[in-house]
N, C-alpha and C positions, 0 to 999 in steps of 0.2 A: 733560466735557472737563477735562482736569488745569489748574491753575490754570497753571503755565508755559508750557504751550503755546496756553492761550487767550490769554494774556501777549504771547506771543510772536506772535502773528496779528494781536492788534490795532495791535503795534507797528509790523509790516510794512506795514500797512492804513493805517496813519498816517503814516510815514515816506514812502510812495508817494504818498501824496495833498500831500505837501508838495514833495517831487520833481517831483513833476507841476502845480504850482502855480508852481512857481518856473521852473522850464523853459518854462510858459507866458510867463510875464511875462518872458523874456529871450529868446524864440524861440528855443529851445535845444530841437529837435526829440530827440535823444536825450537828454535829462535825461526831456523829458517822458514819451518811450517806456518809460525806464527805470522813472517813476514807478509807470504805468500795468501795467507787468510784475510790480514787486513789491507794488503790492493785490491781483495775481492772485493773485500766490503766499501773501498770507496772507488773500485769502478759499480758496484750495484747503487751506491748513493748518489752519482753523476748520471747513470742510464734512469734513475727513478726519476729527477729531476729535469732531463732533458723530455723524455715521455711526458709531464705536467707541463711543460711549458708547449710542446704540440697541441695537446688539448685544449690548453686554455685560449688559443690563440684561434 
């Protein structure tokens, strides 16, 4: 996995768990949905990444 885009995964992975932590604690039902959308999106940026680096290898 290139160092940027692993960068970039954990950052999504991070930023969504704190989204979703802080929308808990103020019942902010779409803060936390949002949260939870953007770990998706950077655990699916980490699984695409590691999958490209199987192949190429």
């Amino acid at each position: 996995m290139s160092g940027e885009q692993k960068a970039k995964s954990k950052g999504e992975q991070a930023k969504g768990k704190v989204k979703e932590a802080v929308g808990r604690m103020t019942d902010n039902e779409r803060m936390e949905a949002e949260g939870r959308a953007e770990q998706a999106k950077g655990d699916a940026r980490s699984a695409k990444e590691k999958a490209k680096d199987v192949f190429k290898h």
